[in-house]
KEKOLLO-73115 format. One record per residue (C-alpha): residue in three letters; x, y, z. Coordinates in steps of 0.05 Angstrom, whole numbers, plus 5000, padded with zeros to 4 digits. Example, Ala and Ser with C-alpha at 12.3 -4.5 7.8 and 13.67 -1.06 7.14 Angstrom:
2
ala524649105156
ser527349795143
//
This chain:
614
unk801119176910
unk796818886863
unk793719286804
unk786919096773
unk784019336706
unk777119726727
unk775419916659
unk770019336652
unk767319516712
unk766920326703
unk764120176634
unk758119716669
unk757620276730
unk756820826660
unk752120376620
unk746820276705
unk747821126704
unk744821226648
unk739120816664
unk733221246697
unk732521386762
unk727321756792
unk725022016720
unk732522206697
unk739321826692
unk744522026737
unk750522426714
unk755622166767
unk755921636819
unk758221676894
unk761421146928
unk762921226994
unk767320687043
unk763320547100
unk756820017111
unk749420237131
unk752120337205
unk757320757175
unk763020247211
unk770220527185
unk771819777183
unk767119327145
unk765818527122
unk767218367056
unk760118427028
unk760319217046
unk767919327012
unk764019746949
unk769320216944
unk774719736939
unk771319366889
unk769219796839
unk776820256849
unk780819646868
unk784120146927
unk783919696990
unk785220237045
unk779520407097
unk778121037079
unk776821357011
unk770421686965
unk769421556891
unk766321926841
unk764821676775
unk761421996726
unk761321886637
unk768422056631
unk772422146697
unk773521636757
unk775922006823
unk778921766889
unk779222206939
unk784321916991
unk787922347053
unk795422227071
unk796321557102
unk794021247033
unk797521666981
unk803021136964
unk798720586973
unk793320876924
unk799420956872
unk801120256878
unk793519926876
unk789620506826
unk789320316753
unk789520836699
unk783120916692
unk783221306768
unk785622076784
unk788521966861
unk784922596891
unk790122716948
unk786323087005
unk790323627047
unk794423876995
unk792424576979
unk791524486904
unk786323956912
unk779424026918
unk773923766950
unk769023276920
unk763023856921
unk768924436891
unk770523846838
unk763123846827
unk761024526821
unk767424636772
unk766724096720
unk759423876724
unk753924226685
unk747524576721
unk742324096723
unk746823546732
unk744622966790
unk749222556824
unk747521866856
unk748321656918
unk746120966969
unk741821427013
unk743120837067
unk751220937061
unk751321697069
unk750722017131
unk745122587140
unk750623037155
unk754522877094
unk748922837052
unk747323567075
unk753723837069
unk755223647005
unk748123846981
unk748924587006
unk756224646975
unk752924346904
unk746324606902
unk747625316888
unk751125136818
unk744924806803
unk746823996809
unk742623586851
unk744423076895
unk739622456889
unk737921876939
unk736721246902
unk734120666931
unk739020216897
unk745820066898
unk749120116832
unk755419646854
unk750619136895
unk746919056819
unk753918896780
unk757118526836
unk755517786813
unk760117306872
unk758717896928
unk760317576989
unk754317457038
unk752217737101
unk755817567168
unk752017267222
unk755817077283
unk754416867347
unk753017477394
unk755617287472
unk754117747538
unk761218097562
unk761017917640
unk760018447689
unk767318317715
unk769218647648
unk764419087635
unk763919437696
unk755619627695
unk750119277683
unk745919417616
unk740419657652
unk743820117687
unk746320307621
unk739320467593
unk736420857644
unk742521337642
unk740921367574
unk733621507582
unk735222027634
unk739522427578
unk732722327540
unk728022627585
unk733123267588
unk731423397514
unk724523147520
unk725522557470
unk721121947473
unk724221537422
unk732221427406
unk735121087341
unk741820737352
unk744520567286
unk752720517313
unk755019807322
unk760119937378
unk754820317411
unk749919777417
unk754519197438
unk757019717488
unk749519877514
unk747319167520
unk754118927546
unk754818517488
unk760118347439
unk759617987362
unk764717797305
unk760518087242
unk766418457225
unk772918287225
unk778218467286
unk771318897314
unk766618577368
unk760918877336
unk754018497305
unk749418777261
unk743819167295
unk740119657312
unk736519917378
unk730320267391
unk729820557462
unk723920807487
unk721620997563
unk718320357564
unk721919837524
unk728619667485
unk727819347413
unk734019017387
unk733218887322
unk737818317296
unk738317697265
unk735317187320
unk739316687298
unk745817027336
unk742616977394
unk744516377447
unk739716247512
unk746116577538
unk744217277512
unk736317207547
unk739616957609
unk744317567612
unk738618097599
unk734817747658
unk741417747696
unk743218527683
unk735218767697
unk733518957624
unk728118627589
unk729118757511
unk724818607456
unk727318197400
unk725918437325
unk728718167253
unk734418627233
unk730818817165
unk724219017207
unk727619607238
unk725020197179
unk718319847179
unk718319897263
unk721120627256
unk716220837202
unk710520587246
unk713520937315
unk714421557280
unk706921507266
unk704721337329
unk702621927392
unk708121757425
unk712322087361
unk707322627373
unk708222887447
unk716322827440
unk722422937408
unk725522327368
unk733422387373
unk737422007318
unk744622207303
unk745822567249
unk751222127240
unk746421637223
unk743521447145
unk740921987104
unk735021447098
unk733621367160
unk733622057196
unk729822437144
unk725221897163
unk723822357221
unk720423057222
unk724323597223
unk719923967280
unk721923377327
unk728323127313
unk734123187352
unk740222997308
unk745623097354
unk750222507371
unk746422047420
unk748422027488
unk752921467481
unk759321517453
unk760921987507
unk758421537564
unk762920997529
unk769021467525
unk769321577596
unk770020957623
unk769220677688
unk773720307737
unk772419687721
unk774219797648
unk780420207668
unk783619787706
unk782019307650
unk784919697599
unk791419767642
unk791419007657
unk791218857569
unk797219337556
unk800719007602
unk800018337574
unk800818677504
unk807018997529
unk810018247549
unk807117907489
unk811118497448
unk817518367486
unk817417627477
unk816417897395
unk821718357388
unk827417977426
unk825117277381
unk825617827322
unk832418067344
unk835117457350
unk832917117282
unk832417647239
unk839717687209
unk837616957180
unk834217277117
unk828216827122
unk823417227152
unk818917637124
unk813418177143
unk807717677145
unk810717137177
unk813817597232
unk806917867244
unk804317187250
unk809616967297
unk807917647338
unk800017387329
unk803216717354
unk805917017425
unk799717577436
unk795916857440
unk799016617500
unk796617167540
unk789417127589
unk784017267553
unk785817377493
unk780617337427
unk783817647370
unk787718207338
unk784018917340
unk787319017260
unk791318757213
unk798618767236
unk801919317204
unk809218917193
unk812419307144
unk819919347130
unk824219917085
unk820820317040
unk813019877066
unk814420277129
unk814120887093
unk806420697078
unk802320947139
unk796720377137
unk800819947097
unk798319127113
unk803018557071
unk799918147025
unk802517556992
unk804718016933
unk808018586975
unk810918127030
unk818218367041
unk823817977075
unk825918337133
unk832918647136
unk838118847196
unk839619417133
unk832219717143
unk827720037190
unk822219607210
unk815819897236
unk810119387269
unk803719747290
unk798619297316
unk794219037366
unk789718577413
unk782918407431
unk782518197497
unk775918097544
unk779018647590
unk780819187537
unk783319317475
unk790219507461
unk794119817398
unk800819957399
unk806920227352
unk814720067352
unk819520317296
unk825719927311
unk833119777268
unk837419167280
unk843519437247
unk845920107240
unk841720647219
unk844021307181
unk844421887222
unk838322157190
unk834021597208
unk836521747276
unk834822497276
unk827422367250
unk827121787296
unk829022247352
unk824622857335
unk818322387329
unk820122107412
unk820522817428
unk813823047402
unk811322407439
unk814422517498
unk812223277500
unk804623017488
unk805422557538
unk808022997594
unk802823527580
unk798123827627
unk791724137605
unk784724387625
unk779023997631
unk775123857568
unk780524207519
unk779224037449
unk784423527429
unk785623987374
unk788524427415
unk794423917433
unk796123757363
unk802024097352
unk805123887415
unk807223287381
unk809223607323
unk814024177343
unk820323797340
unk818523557272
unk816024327247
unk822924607270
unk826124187212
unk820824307166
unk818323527171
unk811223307182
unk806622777180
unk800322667151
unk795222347197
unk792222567260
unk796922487329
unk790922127368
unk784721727368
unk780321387424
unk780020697435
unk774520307455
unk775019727520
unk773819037478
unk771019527422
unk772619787360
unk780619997366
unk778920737336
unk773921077373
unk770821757381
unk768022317393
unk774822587419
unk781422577383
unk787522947377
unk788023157296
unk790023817261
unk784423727232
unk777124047268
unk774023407300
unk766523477293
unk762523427358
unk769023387409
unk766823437465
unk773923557503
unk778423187543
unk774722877603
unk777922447655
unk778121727641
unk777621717570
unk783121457528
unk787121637473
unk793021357428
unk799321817421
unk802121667355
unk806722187317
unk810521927254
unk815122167199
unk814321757129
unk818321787075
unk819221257001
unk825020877037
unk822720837112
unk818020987161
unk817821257233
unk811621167281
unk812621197362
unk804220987388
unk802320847464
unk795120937490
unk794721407543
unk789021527604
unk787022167613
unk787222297694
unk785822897741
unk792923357747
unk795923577811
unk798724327792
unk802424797825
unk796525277819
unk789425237813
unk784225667772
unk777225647802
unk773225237770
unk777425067717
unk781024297735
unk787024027699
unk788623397670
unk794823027648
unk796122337610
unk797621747635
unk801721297591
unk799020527596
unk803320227537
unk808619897564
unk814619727510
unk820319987504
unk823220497460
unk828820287416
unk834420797438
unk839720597399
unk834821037351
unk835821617400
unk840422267386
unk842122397460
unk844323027453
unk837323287422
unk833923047477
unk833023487552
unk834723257610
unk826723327622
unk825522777568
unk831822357582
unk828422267656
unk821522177627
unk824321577578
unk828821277639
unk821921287680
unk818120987637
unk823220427612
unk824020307695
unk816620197699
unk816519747635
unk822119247669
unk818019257736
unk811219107712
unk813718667657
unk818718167684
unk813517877739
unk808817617674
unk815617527629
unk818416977685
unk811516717691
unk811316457621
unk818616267624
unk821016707575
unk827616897589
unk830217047532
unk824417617531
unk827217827601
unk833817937570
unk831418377514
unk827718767559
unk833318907611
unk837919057554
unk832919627518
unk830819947593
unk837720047612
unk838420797638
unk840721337596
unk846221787613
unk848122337586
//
């Protein structure tokens, strides 16, 4: 990957520090990855981070301060921070026990008295307040500036998106909007708030059954909403907006009021002063700005996450079926990629971007399609071996019968969203490849075939896909699952499955669904087996009074590559589970596979379902 020198730029970031703010200069400078709506992806006028550390990954914090510049990075970037950080950067790899946190870094190496800058509109309250209580007691003060430091150097930054907004159709949706907000404003009345603050992008277009293209691969549009008892107040560019988008609201009973998006702290400012502010609670996520929720009184703020993401979580039939129906016409366009890919590859002229354009190519085809949901991770050899590796023009390896090849990726359609993983070899891998390879299907499998209680933190289930790994003393360094939204954003909360404490889980609920995704990385190859999964009711042997089960419910449908398998580590419990699945993957398959004509897809997928026996 490409290396750019950041010394320029750190010595123009020093020179703005030392300016004053607030009185004082700052003594270090905090930049953090995400946008004012704290999005985990962003458009290319938000990328600070990347631009001032040339480190392209999604995730990542930097501190700079006079003498040090510090990426703090957890362990799906670690190579690819190597391979993009100049020398002017210390990689701060998180999860290893001998690194610390940004606020330990702090309180070790910066004097008392010391401030450190931050974009109070790109932290979250929560952040800002947990960093601030871990700093505070050494004396160094965390400041909110009302200007961004890179925004002021960044000459060419690119402008704003504005897109055309368009109404998702109840067929796909599954309720209308106003139905939508008074559910919402019921969950208000229960804590007595008058006024809610929705700052999250997915969870507006999600509310008002609307979908955008501000950012990348997301169907997401800059806003914000303001619900009250009595009226909705989108705030948003106008220009976005079609006839289509009034009709709709009309359509789906909800009459909304229209603001400019750069109204919305002048609106809130003037609520907040207002009696209504007065004679109830105002609830605003905590996971919101610093800016804007310390906006709000302490004595009536409710900064809990707002009732949403968990209403969008759990979806409803419409959208489950939906979600079904888009894996299955991932799972064909897949097929129709990976027998193309068998069959060419041993040419030597393809390479990881034009395979994932050719898979882009046959995902197209499919019913209502509109785009990937993420950059197509196509990665071959020692690539694979980077967990959210994308090829660029400088990486872009030809692909090789003599390497693994891992392709993670995924679609947007109008019925759901899908994302899906496959590590597959078209020669003959080592024995070792095999064994990791084998141990990663297992822990899936195991996940997979679980059966828990009802609202189990997904914590809880972590190791299940990790056991086979442990018992060889392998692991891997990302979480085992994430939500996913139905046309939304392709990672989505609150639940997740993750070693790691997921803050504000609220359990495993029925109809809410997850990926399954354990992996094994090392510097020559990669391993990652990912399928979303439903979570449904169980049917158990036994029952415990008032205490349900659940199970998963695997809705990928692509095969796995057993050639890659060990039989004999495998029960006769997981050998059964594969050959149902790959059964179920030929029968739902083939009718869509023969409908586009693809036979030599059909083939493929007869050949790679064929029963295992022991």
């Amino acid at each position: 990957m490409a290396i750019r020198n950041t010394g320029p730029l750190l010595s123009r970031l020093r020179d703005l520090m030392k300016l004053k703010y607030l009185g004082e200069p700052i003594h270090g400078y905090i930049v953090f990855s995400e946008d004012a709506h704290q999005n985990e992806y962003i458009s290319a006028c938000d990328q600070r981070r990347a631009f001032i550390t040339g480190f392209t990954g999604s995730a990542g914090v930097a501190l700079i301060t006079q003498t040090e510049a510090l990426l703090w990075i957890d362990g799906r970037y670690f190579i690819q921070a190597e391979q993009q950080l100049d020398e002017n950067w210390t990689q701060m790899k998180m999860g290893l026990p001998e690194t610390p946190t940004l606020s330990e870094w702090l309180t070790k190496n910066m004097k008392s008295g010391s401030r450190i800058g931050v974009d109070a509109d790109l932290i979250t309250y929560s952040e800002w307040r947990r960093i601030n209580k871990e700093i505070k007691h050494k004396g160094i003060n965390l400041v909110a500036l009302d200007t961004n430091l890179i925004d002021r150097m960044w000459s060419d930054r690119p402008a704003t998106p504005s897109n055309l907004v368009k109404p998702l159709n109840i067929k796909f949706s599954g309720k209308k909007c106003g139905e939508k907000v008074e559910e919402v404003r019921q969950k208000m009345n229960e804590k007595n708030a008058t006024i809610l603050l929705i700052t999250a992008l997915d969870e507006i277009a999600w509310l008002l059954n609307l979908r955008g293209s501000d950012i990348i691969y997301n169907p997401v549009f800059y806003s914000y909403v303001i619900v009250t008892h009595t009226d909705v107040h989108l705030f948003v560019d106008d220009k976005k907006l079609s006839i289509a988008v009034s009709e709709h609201f009309k359509s789906e009973n909800l009459s909304v009021i229209i603001q400019p998006y750069e109204k919305l702290h002048s609106f809130f400012s003037d609520i907040l002063a207002s009696d209504s502010c007065k004679t109830g609670n105002v609830w605003v996520s905590a996971k919101s700005s610093y800016n804007l929720v310390n906006m709000v009184p302490k004595s009536n703020r409710i900064s809990k996450p707002t009732p949403i993401p968990l209403m969008k979580a759990i979806k409803n039939s419409v959208e489950i079926n939906g979600l079904k129906n888009a894996h299955i016409k991932d799972g064909a366009a897949l097929c129709s990629y990976f027998a193309w890919l068998e069959e060419n590859i041993s040419q030597g002229n393809l390479t990881e971007i034009s395979a994932a354009e050719k898979l882009l190519s046959f995902r197209s085809l499919q019913e209502d399609f509109v785009s990937l949901s993420f950059e197509t991770i196509s990665s071959s050899g020692p690539n694979s071996g980077i967990i959210h590796y994308a090829p660029t023009p400088e990486t872009d390896r030809k692909l090789s019968v003599d390497e693994m090849y891992l392709c993670d990726s995924g679609g947007q359609f109008l019925d759901g969203t899908t994302d899906v993983t496959r590590t597959l070899h078209f020669g003959t891998p080592s024995n070792y490849q095999k064994e990791c390879f084998t141990r990663v299907f297992k822990g899936q499998a195991n996940l997979a075939m679980s059966k828990f209680p009802h609202k189990i933190l997904g914590n809880c289930l972590d190791s299940y896909a990790r056991r086979f790994l442990w018992d060889v003393g392998l692991d891997y360094m990302h979480g085992t699952g994430h939500g996913i939204g139905s046309y939304l954003n392709v990672h989505e909360g609150p639940m997740g499955i993750s070693w790691r404490e997921i803050p504000n889980d609220p359990g495993l609920q029925s109809g809410m669904f997850l990926s399954n995704e354990p992996g094994y990385y090392e510097k020559d190859f990669g391993i990652r087996l990912e399928d979303i999964v439903l979570v449904k009711d169980s049917i158990t042997d036994y029952k415990m009074p008032q205490r349900p089960f659940l199970q998963f419910e695997t809705v990928t449908l692509c095969p796995i590559q057993t050639k890659m398998l060990v039989i004999d580590l495998l029960t006769d419990k997981e050998i059964d589970y594969l050959n149902e699945y790959h059964s179920k993957c030929l029968q739902t398959l083939t009718p869509l596979l023969e409908k586009l004509g693809d036979q030599r897809a059909i083939t493929w997928l007869k050949k790679e379902t064929q029963i295992i026996q022991r």
